[in-house]
C-alpha positions in Angstrom: -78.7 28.6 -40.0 -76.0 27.4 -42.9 -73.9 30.0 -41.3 -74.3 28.6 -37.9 -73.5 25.5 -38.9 -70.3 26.0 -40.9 -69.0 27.8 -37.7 -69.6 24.2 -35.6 -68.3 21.9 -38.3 -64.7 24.1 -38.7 -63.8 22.8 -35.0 -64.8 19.4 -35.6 -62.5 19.0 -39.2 -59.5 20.9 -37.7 -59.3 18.1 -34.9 -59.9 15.0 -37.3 -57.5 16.5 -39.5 -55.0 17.1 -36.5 -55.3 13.1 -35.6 -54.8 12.0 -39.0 -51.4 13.8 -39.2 -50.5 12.4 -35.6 -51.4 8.8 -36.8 -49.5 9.1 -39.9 -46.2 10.3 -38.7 -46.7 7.3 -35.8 -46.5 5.0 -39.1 -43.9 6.2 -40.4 -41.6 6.5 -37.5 -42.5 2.7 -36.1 -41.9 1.6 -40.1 -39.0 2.9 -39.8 -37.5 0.6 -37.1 -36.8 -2.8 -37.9 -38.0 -5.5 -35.7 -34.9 -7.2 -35.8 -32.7 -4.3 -35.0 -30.8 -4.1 -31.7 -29.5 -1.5 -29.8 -26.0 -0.8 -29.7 -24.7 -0.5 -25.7 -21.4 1.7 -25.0 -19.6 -0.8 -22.8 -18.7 0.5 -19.5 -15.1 0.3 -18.5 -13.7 -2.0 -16.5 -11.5 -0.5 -13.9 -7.9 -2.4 -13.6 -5.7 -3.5 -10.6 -3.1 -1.1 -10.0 0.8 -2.9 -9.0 3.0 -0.6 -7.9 6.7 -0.8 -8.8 9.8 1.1 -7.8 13.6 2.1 -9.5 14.7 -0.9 -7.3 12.2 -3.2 -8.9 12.4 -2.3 -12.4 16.7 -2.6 -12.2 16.1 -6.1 -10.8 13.9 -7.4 -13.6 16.2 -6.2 -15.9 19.2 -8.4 -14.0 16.6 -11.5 -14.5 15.8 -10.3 -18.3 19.7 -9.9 -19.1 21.2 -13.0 -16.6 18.5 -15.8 -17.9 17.4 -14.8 -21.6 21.7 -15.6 -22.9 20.8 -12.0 -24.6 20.0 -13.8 -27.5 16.7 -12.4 -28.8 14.3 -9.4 -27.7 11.9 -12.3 -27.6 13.9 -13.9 -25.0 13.9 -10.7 -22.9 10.5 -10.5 -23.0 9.7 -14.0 -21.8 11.5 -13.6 -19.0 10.0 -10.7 -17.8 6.8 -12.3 -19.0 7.4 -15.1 -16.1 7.9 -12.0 -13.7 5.1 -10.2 -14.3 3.1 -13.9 -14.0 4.2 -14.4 -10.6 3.5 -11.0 -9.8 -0.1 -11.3 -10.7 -0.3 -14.8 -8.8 -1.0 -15.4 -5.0 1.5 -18.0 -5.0 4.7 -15.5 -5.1 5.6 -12.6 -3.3 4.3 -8.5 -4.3 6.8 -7.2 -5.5 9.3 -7.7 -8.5 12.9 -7.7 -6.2 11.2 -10.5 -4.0 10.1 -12.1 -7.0 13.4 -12.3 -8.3 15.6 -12.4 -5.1 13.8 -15.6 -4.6 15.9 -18.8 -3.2 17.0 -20.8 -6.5 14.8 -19.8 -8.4 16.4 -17.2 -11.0 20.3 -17.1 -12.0 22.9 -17.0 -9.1 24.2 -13.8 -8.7 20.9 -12.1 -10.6 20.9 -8.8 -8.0 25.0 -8.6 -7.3 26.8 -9.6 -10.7 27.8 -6.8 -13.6 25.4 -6.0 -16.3 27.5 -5.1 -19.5 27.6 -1.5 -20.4 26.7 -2.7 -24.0 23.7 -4.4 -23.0 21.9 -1.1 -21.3 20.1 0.1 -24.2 18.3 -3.1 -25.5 17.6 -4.1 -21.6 15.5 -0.8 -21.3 13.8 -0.8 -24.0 12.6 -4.4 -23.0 11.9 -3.4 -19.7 10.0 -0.3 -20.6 8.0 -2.6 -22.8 7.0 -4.9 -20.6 6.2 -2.3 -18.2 3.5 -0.7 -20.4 2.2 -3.9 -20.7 3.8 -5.7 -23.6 4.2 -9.5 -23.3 5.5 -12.6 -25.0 2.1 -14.0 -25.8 3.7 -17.7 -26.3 4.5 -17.9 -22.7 1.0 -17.7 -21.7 0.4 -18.4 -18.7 3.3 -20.3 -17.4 6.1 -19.4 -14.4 8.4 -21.5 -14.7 11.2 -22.3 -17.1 14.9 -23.8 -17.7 17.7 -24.1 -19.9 16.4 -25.7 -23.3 17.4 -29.6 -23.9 16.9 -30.7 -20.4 14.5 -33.5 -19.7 12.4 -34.1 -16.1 10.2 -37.2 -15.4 7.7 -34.7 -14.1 4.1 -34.7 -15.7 2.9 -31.9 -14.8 5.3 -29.9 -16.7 3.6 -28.6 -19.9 5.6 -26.9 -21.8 4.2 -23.7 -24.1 7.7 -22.3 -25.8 11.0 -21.7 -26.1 12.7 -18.6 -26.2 16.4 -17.1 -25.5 17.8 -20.7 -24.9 14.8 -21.6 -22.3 12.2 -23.9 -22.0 8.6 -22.2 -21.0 6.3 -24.6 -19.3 3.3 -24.3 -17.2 2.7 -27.0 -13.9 -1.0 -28.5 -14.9 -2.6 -31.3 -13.2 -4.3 -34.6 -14.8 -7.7 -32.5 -15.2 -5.4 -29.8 -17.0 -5.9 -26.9 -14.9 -3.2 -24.8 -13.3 -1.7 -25.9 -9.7 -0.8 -22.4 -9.4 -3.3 -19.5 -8.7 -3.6 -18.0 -12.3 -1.8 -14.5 -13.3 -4.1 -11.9 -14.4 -4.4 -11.0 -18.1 -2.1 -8.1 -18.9 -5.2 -6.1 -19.9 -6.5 -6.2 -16.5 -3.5 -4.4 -14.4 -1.1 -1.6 -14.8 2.0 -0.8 -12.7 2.6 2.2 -11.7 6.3 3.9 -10.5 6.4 4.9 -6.9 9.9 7.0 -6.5 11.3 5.6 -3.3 10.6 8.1 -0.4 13.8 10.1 0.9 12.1 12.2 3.3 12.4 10.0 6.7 8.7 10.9 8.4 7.2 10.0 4.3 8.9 6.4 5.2 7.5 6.0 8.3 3.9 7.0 6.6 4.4 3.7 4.4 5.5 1.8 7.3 8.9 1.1 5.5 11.5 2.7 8.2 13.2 2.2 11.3 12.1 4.7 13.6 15.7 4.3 15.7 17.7 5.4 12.1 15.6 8.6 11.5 17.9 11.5 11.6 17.7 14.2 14.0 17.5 17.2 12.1 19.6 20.6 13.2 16.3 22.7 13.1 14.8 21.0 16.1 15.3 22.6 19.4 16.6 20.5 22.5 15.5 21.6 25.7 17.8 21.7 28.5 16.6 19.3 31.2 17.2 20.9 34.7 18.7 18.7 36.9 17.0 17.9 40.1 18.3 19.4 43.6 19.2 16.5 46.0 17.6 16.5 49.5 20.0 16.8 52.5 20.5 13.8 54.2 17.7 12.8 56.7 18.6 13.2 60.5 16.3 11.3 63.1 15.3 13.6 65.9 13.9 12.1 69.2 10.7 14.1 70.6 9.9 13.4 73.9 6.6 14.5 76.3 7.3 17.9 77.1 5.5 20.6 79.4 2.2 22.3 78.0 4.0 25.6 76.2 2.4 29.0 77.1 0.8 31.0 74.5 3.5 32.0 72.3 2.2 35.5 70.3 4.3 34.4 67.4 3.3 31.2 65.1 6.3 28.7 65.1 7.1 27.9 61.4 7.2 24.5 61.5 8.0 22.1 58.2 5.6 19.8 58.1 5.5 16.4 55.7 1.7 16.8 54.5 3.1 13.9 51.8 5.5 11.3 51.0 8.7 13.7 49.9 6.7 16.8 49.5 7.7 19.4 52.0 6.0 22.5 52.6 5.3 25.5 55.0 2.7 26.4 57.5 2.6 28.2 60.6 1.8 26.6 64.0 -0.9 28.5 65.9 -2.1 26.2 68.5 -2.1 27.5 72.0 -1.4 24.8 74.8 -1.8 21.7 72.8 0.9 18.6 73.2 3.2 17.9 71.4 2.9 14.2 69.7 3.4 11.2 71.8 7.6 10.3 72.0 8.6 8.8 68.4 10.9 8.7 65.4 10.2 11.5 62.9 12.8 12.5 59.9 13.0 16.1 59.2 15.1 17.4 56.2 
């Protein structure tokens, strides 16, 4: 009977002793967290507007950088292209960087047509480049407009954030202080990215940027020769007239009949004593 029961009571410790453990390492691994802690989130990243530039654009905002900075400072340059890529990001101004800075007086006359000094090439590019990875003059803010430092305007609406490479940086603000221009974007929000202008002719017309009438014909496309049409005789007007009932003729006449306007074609005549058509005007080729 001891026996018996030692054999019932082995089950009935093993499982205590099983929920014991479990309830123990429960403690230890809540202890272990701190009610205050918080848990740390891996931000998501934000996808960025894409502008796309080409060759074309980058040369001209180097011609506003070097024709409105008085080359005077690398932090001139980059103001100036600062105010470019301000506009860009706006509504208010047009898409791309040439029609930004081809704009009616509103950058240097002459900017796209006058000659950029040999000498000045290398600290240009490197100011361009930089600007074009996303480097900016972070004084200029957000403004888009500027002029020659020292001049004074009655305007009050002109507030004005820096001065750099002999011009005056300001931003047009209203009396409740916000911007009368829709706002660039941050330059962490955008990239630009090159587009090499297209050569091929049929790639242009893809991005809607050619003339169809320039493309030209290239020398591998066959031109079919065009047969020239054979001119119909000139019509002659015969006159039929009532006529006797014809005996039966063994041969078919082969007569040309018009079965449509201008299209002539065979058939044979196999009527046996029928009239001929009441007297009118029929043209025959």
């Amino acid at each position: 009977m001891a026996t018996k029961a030692k054999h019932l009571l082995r089950p009935a410790l093993w499982l205590a002793g099983a929920a014991l453990l479990s309830a123990c390492t429960s403690a230890q691994t809540t202890s272990s967290i701190s009610p205050n802690a918080t848990v740390k989130q891996t931000p998501i990243p934000k996808k960025k507007q894409v502008y796309h530039y080409t060759p074309a654009d980058r040369d001209c905002m180097k011609r506003a950088m070097y024709f409105e900075s008085e080359r005077s400072s690398r932090d001139g340059l980059l103001a100036v292209g600062t105010v470019i890529m301000n506009r860009l990001t706006s509504d208010a101004y047009p898409s791309t960087i040439c029609g930004i800075v081809g704009q009616e007086k509103q950058f240097a006359p002459g900017v796209l047509t006058r000659e950029v000094k040999a000498a000045a090439h290398p600290e240009l590019d490197e100011a361009v480049d930089a600007i074009i990875r996303g480097e900016r003059n972070p004084d200029v803010k957000d403004a888009m407009f500027f002029h020659t430092a020292g001049l004074k305007f009655p305007y009050r609406n002109m507030h004005y954030v820096t001065v750099a490479g002999g011009n005056a940086f300001y931003e047009k603000r209203g009396k409740d202080g916000e911007l009368q221009t829709p706002p660039p974007k941050p330059a962490d929000e955008y990239v630009l990215a090159l587009v090499q202008e297209a050569k091929d002719p049929l790639e242009s017309i893809g991005r809607k940027e050619f003339d169809v009438a320039s493309i030209p014909v290239s020398e591998s496309v066959l031109t079919a020769e065009v047969p020239v049409p054979v001119q119909k005789p000139a019509s002659t007007i015969t006159l039929y007239t009532e006529a006797a009932p014809a005996k039966a003729d063994p041969t078919a006449q082969l007569i040309l009949a018009n079965a449509k306007a201008g299209d002539w074609e065979p058939r044979f005549d196999t009527s046996t004593g029928a009239k001929r058509p009441a007297a009118g005007i029929k043209q025959t080729p």
